[in-house]
N, C-alpha and C positions, 0 to 999 in steps of 0.2 A: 557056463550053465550051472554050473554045480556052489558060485557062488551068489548065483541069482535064488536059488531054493535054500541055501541055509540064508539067508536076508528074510524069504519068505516066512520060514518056520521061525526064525527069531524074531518077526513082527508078528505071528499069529502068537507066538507064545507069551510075550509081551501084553498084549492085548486080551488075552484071555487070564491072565497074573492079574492086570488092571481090575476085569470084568469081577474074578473072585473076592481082591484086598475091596471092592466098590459094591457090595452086593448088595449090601444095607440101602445104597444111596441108591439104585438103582430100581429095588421092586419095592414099591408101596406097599403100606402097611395097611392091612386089613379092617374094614370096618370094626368090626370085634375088639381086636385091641386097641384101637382110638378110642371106642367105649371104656374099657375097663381100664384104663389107666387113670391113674387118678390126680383131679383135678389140683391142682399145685397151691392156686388161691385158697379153697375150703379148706385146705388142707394147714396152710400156714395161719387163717384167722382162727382155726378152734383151737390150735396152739400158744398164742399169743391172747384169748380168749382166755383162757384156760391159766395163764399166767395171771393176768390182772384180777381175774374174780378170787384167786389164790391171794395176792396181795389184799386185795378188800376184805375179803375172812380173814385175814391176819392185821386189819387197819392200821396197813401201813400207807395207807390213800385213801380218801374218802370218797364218795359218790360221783362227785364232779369234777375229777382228776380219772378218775375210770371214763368215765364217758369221753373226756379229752384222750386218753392213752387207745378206746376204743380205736376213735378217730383215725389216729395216726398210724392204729394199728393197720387197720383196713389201708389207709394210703400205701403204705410197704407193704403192705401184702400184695397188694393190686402192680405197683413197680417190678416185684419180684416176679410175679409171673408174668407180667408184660415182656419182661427180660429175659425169661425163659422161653416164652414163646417167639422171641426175635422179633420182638415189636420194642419201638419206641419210646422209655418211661416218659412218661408224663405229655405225652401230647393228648388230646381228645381225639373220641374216634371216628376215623375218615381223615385225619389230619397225616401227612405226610410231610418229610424232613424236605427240604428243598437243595440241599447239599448232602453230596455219600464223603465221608470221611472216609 
């Protein structure tokens, strides 16, 4: 009997070690904060933005090599937080992997 209830207590204490080290994964995060967190993509193109026009006021690029580094800029930007958000780089959307690695 007595080694039926320390079983018991070492599976409820177990289980409740789980429930605390898991707490994050467990309760949803509040509207509010899904609001205020900030978005990863705006946040990498005005950086990379911010880069290039710096380069252009110093012409070490001219007009139509900024417009191409735009470009590109936006594609990594767009990969990176695709990436972040545990999506797939580079597929279009609604498109799914047809293999899980």
């Amino acid at each position: 009997m007595a080694a039926r209830v320390a079983a018991l207590a070492v599976a409820v204490l177990t289980a409740g070690a789980l429930a605390f080290i898991h707490r994050d994964d467990l309760i949803a995060p509040k509207a509010a904060e899904i609001e205020a967190a900030p978005d990863p993509f705006h946040g990498c193109v005005a950086v990379r933005s911010a880069e290039i026009e710096k380069m252009l006021a110093e012409k070490s690029i001219d007009a139509q090599r900024a417009d191409i580094f735009r470009a590109r800029a936006e594609a990594i930007c767009r990969a990176e937080a695709d990436k972040a958000a545990g999506k797939v780089p580079g597929l279009p959307p609604g498109l799914t992997p047809t293999q899980k690695f």
